[in-house]
C-alpha positions as CSV (number, residue, x, y, z in Angstrom):
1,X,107.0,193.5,206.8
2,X,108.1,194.5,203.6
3,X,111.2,192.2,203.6
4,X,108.9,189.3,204.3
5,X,106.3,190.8,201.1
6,X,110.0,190.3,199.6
7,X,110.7,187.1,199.8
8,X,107.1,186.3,199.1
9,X,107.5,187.2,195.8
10,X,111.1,186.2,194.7
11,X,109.4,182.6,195.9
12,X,106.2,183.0,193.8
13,X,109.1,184.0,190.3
14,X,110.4,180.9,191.5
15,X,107.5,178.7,191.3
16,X,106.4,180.3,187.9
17,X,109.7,180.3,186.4
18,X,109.4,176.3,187.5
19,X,105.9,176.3,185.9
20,X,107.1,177.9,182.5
21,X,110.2,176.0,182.1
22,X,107.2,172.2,182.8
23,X,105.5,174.1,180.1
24,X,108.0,175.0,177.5
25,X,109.7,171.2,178.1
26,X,105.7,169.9,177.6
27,X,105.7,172.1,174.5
28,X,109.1,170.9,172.7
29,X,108.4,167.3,173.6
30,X,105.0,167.6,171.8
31,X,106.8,169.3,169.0
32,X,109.3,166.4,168.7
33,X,106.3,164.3,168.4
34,X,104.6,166.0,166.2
35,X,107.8,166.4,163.8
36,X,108.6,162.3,164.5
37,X,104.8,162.0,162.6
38,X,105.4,163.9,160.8
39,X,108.8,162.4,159.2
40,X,106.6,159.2,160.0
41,X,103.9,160.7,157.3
42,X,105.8,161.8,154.8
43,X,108.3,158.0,155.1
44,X,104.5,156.5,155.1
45,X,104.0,158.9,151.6
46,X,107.5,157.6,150.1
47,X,106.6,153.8,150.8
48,X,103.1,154.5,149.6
49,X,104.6,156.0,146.0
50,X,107.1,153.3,146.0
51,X,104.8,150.4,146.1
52,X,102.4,151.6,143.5
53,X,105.6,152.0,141.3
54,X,107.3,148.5,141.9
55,X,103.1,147.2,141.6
56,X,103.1,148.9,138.4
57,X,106.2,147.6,137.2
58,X,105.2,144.0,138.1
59,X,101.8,144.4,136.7
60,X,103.9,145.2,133.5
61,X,106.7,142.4,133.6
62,X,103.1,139.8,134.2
63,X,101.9,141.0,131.4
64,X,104.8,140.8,129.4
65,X,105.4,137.0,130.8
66,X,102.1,136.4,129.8
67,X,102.2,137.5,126.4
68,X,105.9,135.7,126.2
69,X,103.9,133.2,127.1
70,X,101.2,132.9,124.5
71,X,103.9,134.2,121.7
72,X,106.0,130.9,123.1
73,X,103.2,128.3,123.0
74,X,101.8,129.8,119.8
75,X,105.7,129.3,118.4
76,X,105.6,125.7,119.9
77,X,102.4,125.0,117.8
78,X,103.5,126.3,115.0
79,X,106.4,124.0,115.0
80,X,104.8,121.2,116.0
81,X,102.6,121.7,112.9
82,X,105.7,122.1,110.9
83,X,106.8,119.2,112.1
84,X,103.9,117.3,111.5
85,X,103.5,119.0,107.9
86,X,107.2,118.1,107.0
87,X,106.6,114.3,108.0
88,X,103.5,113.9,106.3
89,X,104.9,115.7,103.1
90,X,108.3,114.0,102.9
91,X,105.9,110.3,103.2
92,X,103.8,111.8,100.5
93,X,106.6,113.0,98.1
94,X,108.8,109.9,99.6
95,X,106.0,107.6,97.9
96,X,105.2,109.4,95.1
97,X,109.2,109.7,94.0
98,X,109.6,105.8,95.0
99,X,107.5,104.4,92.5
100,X,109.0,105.9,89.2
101,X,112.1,104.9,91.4
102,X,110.8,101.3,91.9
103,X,110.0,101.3,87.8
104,X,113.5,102.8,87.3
105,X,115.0,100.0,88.7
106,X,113.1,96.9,87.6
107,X,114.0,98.4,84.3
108,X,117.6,98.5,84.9
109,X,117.5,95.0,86.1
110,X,116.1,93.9,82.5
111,X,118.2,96.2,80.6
112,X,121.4,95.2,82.5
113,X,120.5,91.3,81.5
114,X,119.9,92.1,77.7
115,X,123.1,94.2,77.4
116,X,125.8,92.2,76.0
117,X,128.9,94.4,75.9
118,X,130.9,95.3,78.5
119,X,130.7,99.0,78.5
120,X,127.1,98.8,78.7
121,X,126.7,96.6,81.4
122,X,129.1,98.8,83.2
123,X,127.0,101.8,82.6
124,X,124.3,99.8,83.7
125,X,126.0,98.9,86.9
126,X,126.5,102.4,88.2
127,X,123.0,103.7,86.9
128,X,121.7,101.5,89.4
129,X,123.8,102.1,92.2
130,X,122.5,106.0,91.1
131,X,119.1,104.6,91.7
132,X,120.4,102.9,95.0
133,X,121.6,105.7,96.4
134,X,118.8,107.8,96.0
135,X,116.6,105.2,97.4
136,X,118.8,104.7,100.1
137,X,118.8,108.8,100.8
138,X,114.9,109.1,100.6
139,X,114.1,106.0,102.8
140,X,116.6,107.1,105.1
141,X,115.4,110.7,105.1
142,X,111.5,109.6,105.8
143,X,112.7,107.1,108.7
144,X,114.5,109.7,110.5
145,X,111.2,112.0,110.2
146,X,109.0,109.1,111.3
147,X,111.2,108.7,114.3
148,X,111.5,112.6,115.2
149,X,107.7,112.7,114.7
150,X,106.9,109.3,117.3
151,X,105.6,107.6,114.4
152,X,107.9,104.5,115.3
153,X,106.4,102.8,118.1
154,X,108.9,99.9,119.6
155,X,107.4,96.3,119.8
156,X,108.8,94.7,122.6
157,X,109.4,90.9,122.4
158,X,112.0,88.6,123.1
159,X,114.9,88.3,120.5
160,X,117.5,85.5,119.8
161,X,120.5,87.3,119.0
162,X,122.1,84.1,117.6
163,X,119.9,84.2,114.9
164,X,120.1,88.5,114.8
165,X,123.2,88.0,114.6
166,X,123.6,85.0,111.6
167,X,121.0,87.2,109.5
168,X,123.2,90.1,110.0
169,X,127.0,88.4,109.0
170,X,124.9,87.0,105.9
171,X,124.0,90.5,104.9
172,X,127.1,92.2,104.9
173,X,129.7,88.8,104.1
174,X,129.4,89.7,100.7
175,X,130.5,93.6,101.3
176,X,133.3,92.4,103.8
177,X,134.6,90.2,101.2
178,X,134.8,92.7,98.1
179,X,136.9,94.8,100.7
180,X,139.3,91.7,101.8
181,X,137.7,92.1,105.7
182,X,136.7,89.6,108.5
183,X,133.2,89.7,109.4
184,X,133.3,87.6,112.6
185,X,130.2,86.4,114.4
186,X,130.1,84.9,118.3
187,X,127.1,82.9,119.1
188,X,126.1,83.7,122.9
189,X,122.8,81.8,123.3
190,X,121.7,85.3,124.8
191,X,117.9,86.8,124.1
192,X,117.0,90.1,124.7
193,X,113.9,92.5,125.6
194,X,114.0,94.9,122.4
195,X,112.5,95.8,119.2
196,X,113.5,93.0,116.5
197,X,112.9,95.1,113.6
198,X,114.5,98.4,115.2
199,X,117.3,96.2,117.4
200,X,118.5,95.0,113.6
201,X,118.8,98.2,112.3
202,X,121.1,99.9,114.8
203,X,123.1,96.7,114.5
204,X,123.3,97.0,110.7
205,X,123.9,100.3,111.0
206,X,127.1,100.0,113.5
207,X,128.2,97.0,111.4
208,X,128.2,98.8,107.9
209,X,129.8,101.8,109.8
210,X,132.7,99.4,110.8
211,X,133.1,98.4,107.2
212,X,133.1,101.7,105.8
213,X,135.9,102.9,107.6
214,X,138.1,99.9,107.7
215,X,140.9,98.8,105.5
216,X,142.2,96.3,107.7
217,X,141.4,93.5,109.5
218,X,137.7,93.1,110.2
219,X,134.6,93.7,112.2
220,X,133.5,91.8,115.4
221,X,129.9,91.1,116.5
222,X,129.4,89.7,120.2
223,X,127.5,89.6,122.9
224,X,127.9,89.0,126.9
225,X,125.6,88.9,129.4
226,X,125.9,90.5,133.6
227,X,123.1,89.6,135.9
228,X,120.5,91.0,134.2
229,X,122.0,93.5,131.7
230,X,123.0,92.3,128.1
231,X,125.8,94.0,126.6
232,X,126.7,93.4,122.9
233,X,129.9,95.0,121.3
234,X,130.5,95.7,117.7
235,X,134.3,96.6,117.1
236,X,136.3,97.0,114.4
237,X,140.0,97.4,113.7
238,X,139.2,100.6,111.6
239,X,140.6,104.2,111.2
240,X,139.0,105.0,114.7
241,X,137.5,108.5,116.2
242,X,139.3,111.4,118.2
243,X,137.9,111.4,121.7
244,X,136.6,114.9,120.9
245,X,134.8,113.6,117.8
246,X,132.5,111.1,119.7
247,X,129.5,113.3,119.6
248,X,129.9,114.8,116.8
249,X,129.4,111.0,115.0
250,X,125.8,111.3,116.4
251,X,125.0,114.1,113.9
252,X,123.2,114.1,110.7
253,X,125.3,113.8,107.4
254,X,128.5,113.9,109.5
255,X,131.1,111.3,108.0
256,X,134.4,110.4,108.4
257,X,137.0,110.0,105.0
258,X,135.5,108.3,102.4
259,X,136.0,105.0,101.2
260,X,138.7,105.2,98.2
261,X,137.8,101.2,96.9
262,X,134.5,102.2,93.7
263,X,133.5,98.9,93.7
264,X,132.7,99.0,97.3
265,X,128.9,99.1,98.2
266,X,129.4,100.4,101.2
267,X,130.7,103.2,99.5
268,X,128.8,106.7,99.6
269,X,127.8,106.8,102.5
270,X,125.0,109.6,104.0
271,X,126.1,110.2,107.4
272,X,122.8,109.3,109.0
273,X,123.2,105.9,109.9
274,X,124.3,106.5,113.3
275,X,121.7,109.6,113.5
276,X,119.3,107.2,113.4
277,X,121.1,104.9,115.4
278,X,121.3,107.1,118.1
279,X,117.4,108.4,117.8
280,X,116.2,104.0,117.9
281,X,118.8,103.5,121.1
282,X,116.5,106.2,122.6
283,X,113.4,105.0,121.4
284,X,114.2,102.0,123.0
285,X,115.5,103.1,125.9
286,X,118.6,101.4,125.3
287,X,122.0,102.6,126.7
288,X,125.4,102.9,123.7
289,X,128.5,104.0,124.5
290,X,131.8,103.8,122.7
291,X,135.5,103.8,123.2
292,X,137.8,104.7,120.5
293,X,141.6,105.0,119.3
294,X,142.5,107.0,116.3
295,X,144.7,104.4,114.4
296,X,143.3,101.6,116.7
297,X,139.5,100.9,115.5
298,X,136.3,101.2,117.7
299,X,133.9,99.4,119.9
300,X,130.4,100.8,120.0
301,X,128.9,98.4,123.0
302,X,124.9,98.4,123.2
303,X,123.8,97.6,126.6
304,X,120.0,96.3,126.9
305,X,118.1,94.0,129.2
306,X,118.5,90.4,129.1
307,X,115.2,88.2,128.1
308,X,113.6,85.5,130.6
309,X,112.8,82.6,129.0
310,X,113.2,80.9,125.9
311,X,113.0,83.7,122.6
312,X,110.1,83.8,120.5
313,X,109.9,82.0,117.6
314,X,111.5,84.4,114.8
315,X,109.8,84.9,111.8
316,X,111.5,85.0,108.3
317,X,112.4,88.3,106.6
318,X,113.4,88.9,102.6
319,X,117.0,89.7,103.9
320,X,117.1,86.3,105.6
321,X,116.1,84.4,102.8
322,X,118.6,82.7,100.6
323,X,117.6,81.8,96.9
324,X,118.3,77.8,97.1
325,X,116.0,76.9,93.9
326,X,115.7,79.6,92.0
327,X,113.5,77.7,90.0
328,X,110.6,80.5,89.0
329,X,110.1,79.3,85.3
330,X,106.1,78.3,84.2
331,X,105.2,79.9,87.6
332,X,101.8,81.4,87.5
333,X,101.9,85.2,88.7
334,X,99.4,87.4,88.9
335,X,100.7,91.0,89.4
336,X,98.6,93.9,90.6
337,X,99.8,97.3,90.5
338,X,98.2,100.9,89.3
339,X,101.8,102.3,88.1
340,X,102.0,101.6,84.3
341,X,105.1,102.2,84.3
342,X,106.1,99.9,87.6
343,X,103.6,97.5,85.7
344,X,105.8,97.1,82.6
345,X,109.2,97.1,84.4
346,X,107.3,94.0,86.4
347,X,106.5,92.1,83.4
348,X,110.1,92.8,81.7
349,X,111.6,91.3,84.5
350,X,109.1,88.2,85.4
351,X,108.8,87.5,81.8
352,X,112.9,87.0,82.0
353,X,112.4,84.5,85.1
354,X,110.5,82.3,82.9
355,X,106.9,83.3,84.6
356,X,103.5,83.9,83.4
357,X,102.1,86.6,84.2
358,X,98.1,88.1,84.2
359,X,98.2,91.7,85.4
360,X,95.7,94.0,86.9
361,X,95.3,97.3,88.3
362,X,92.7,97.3,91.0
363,X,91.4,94.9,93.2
364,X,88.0,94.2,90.9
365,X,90.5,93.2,87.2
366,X,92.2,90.6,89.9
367,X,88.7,88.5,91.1
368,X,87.7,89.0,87.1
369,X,90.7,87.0,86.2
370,X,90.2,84.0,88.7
371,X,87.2,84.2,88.2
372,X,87.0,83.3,84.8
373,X,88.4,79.8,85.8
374,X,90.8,79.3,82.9
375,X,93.7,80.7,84.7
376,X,95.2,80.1,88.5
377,X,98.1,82.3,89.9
378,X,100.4,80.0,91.9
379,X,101.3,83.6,93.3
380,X,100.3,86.8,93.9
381,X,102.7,90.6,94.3
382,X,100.3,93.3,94.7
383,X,101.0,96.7,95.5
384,X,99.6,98.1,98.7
385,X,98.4,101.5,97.4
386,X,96.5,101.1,94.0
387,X,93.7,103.7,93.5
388,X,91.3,105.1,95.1
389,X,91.1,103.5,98.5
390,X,91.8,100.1,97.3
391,X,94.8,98.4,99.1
392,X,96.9,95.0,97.8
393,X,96.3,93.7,101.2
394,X,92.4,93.5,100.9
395,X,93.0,92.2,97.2
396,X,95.1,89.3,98.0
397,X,92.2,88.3,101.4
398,X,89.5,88.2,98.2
399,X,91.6,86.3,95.9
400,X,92.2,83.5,98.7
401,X,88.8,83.5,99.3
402,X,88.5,82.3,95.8
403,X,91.0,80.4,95.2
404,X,91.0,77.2,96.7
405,X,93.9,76.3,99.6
406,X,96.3,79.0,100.7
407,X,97.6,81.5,98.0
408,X,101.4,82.5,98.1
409,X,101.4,86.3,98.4
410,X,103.7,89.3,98.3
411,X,103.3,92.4,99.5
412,X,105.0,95.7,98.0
413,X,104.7,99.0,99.1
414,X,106.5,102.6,99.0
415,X,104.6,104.0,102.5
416,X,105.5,101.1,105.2
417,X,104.4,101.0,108.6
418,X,104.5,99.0,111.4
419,X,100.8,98.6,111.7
420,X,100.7,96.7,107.6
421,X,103.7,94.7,108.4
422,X,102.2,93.7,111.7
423,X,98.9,93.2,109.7
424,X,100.9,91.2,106.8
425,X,103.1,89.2,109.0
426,X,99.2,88.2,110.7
427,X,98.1,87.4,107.1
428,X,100.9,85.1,106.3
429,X,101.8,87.4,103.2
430,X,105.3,88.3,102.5
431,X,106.5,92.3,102.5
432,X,108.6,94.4,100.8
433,X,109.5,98.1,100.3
434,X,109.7,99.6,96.7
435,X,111.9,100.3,94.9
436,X,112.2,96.5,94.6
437,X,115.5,94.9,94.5
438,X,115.4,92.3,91.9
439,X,117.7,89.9,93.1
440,X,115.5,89.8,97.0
441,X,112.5,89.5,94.9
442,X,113.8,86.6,93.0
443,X,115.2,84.5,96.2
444,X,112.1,85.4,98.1
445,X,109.6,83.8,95.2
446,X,111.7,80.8,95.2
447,X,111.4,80.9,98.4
448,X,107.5,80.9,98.9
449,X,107.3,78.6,96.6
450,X,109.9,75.9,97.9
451,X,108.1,76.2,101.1
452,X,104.9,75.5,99.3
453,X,105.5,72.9,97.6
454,X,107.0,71.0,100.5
455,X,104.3,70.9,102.5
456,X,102.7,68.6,99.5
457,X,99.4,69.6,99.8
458,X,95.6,70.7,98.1
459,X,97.4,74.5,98.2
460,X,99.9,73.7,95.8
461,X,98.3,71.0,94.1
462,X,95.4,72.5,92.3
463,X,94.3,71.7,88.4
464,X,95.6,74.7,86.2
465,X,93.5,75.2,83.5
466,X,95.0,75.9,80.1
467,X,94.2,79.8,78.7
C-alpha cells in the first residue's frame, strides 16, 4: 500500500511540474509580448518626435519659399518699374537734348555755307560730325530701350526686296566709294512677310557693319528663296570674326578695330548696331546666322518667310528720295516750331534756299497767318510737339482745311513712334526725326514739290497774294 501511495505522488510532481513549466512558458511568452510593445511604443514615440520635427522644418522652409517668393516678385516689380522709368526718361531727356541738337545742326549747316576759308569749313566739317555722332548715340540708345521695353510693335506686310534692297545700295554707295569698296546689289524678284521699317534697319545695320570693317573688296547683298523660306545673305570680304567671337558681336558697345581712313563716315562706330540687330531679328521672329573666316570676310544670312502674292505697293521714304530739282527758291513756307532757337536755325537755312518763310509757334499763329489771305504757304514743316498739348500733326489737318486743294506737308519730330508715322503716312504728310539733316530736308522739299507740280492741278495752282 504504501509503495502504490508512492507512486501516486511522484505522478501528481509530475503533472505539476508539467503544469508549472505551461505556466512559466505562458508567462515569458506574454513577457515577450509585452516587451515587443513595448519596443513597438517607444519606435511609435521616436516616429511620433520625428515627424513633428521634419513638419516643423518644412513648415519653416514654406515659409521661407514663400517670403523668397514675395521678396522675388517684389524685386521683379521693381525692375520692371525701373525699366519702365529708364525708357520713359531716356525718351524724355532723348527729346529734350534733340532739339538744341536739331538747332545745333541747322546752324552748322548755315555757318558751314557762309564760311569761306578752308580751315573754317574744316572745323565746320568735324563739328558736325560731333553733332552726328551724338545724335547717332542718343537715337540709338532710345531705340534699343524702346525695343527692350516692347515698345516696337512689328507691322507685318509684304515687302519687295528689290526695291529694299536699291534703297539700301543708294544709301551707303556714297560711304563705299570714299573707302574704294564694291557695294554690289542682286535683284531676286523675292517679297517677304516682315516689318519694312524694322526688316531695313537690320539690313542697314549688317551692311554698314560690312563696310566698317573692310579694306578690301566689297560688300554683297542677295537674296534666294527654298520652298517657302527666304534666305538673304549680306557678305563681305572684310577682316572677318574668330569662331569664338560670334556671340560676343551680339553685345552692346562691342567692336572690332577701328576704321583707320578720318574721312570715313562710317567711322566711329558704337557697337550697337548688331545689338539691335539681334533684338529686331527676335522681334520678328526671324532666324540669323553667320559664318566667318578671320582674314576671309563674313556672311550674316537672314532667313525669313517668303511672301504670297504680289508685294504691296511701297511707299516713299526721305532716305529714298533723290534731290532731282533742287529748285526751292520763291517757295512759300510756313514753319511752325516752339524752339526759338530750332526756329532761327530754320529760317538761316530756308532763307539760304531762296524760300519765304512766315513762322509760328503754335497751331493758333499758323490759321492767323492764312487767314489773313495775303499770304499762301506752298508748304508746310511743323514740329510735332509744340506746347502745351498742341501737336504739328493737328496744325497742318486745320491749315488744309483752309487752304484750298491739298497742302504739301512735313512732319518733324524728336519722340517718333510707329503709331504718328502710321498716322502721317495715313495723312499723306512727309516725316522726319530731328536733328534734321539739311541735305534730306532739302531733296525731300524738292521732292514734294516736283510731285506737286506734276500733277498740274487747283493744289498747286492757287493765286498768291502779294504781302
Amino acid at each position: 500500500m504504501n509503495d502504490g501511495d508512492g507512486d501516486g505522488d511522484g505522478d501528481e510532481i509530475t503533472r505539476l511540474r508539467r503544469i508549472n513549466e505551461v505556466l512559466i512558458a505562458r508567462v515569458e511568452r506574454s513577457l515577450d509580448q509585452q516587451g515587443q510593445a513595448f519596443s513597438l511604443f517607444q519606435t511609435a514615440i521616436g516616429l511620433e518626435a520625428q515627424v513633428r520635427r521634419r513638419t516643423s522644418e518644412l513648415t519653416r522652409t514654406l515659409a521661407d519659399l514663400e517670403r523668397s517668393n514675395i521678396e522675388l516678385a517684389s524685386a521683379r516689380d521693381s525692375a520692371e518699374k525701373a525699366s519702365r522709368s529708364k525708357t520713359q526718361f531716356l525718351a524724355a531727356a532723348s527729346h529734350d537734348v534733340l532739339q538744341p541738337l536739331n538747332a545745333a545742326l541747322l546752324s552748322m549747316s548755315s555757318l558751314s555755307g557762309i564760311q569761306e576759308c578752308a580751315e573754317g569749313q574744316r572745323l565746320g566739317r568735324q563739328v558736325e560730325r560731333s553733332l552726328e555722332t551724338m545724335d547717332l548715340l542718343l537715337r540709338t540708345l532710345l531705340y534699343m530701350s524702346r525695343i527692350d521695353s516692347g515698345d516696337v510693335v512689328p507691322v507685318i506686310e509684304s515687302v519687295d526686296l528689290d526695291r529694299l534692297f536699291d534703297s539700301i545700295a543708294s544709301d551707303f554707295e556714297p560711304v563705299a566709294r570714299l573707302r574704294g569698296l564694291e557695294l554690289r546689289v542682286r535683284h531676286s524678284g523675292l517679297s517677304v512677310r516682315s516689318d519694312k521699317t524694322l526688316l531695313r534697319r537690320i539690313l542697314q545695320n549688317i551692311v554698314a557693319n560690312g563696310l566698317r570693317y573692310t579694306d578690301r573688296g566689297g560688300v554683297l547683298l542677295i537674296a534666294g528663296a527654298r520652298r517657302e523660306t527666304v534666305s538673304i545673305r549680306v557678305a563681305d570680304t572684310g577682316i572677318g570674326i574668330a569662331k569664338e567671337r560670334h556671340r560676343d558681336i551680339f553685345l552692346e558697345f562691342n567692336r572690332g578695330r577701328q576704321p583707320t581712313a578720318l574721312d570715313d563716315t562710317a567711322a566711329g562706330g558704337l557697337g550697337l548696331g548688331l545689338a539691335i540687330v539681334e533684338r529686331l531679328v527676335s522681334a520678328l521672329e526671324h532666324r540669323i546666322e553667320l559664318q566667318s573666316r578671320v582674314g576671309h570676310g563674313s556672311c550674316f544670312r537672314l532667313r525669313l518667310a517668303r511672301a504670297t502674292g504680289g508685294p504691296a505697293r511701297p511707299v516713299a521714304t526721305t532716305d529714298e528720295i533723290v534731290d532731282r530739282s533742287g529748285g526751292l527758291h520763291g517757295l512759300n513756307v510756313l514753319v511752325i516750331e516752339n524752339d526759338p532757337d530750332a526756329l532761327l536755325a530754320m529760317e538761316a537755312l530756308l532763307g539760304r534756299w531762296g524760300c519765304e518763310l512766315r513762322t509760328a509757334r503754335s497751331t493758333s499763329a499758323a490759321l492767323t497767318i492764312v487767314e489773313r489771305g495775303v499770304w499762301v504757304p506752298d508748304l508746310v514743316i511743323a514740329d510735332q510737339h509744340l506746347d502745351g498739348d498742341d501737336r504739328g500733326i493737328d496744325a497742318i489737318a486745320r491749315l488744309r482745311e483752309k487752304v484750298s486743294g491739298e497742302l504739301p506737308a512735313l512732319l518733324v519730330t524728336a519722340a517718333p513712334s510707329s503709331a504718328l508715322h502710321r498716322r502721317a503716312e495715313m495723312a499723306g504728310i512727309e516725316m522726319m526725326e530731328k536733328p534734321l539733316k539739311p541735305a534730306s530736308m532739302r531733296a525731300l522739299l524738292s521732292h514734294l514739290m516736283s510731285a506737286c507740280t506734276k500733277e498740274a492741278s487747283a493744289t498747286c495752282d492757287r493765286p498768291r497774294p502779294t504781302a
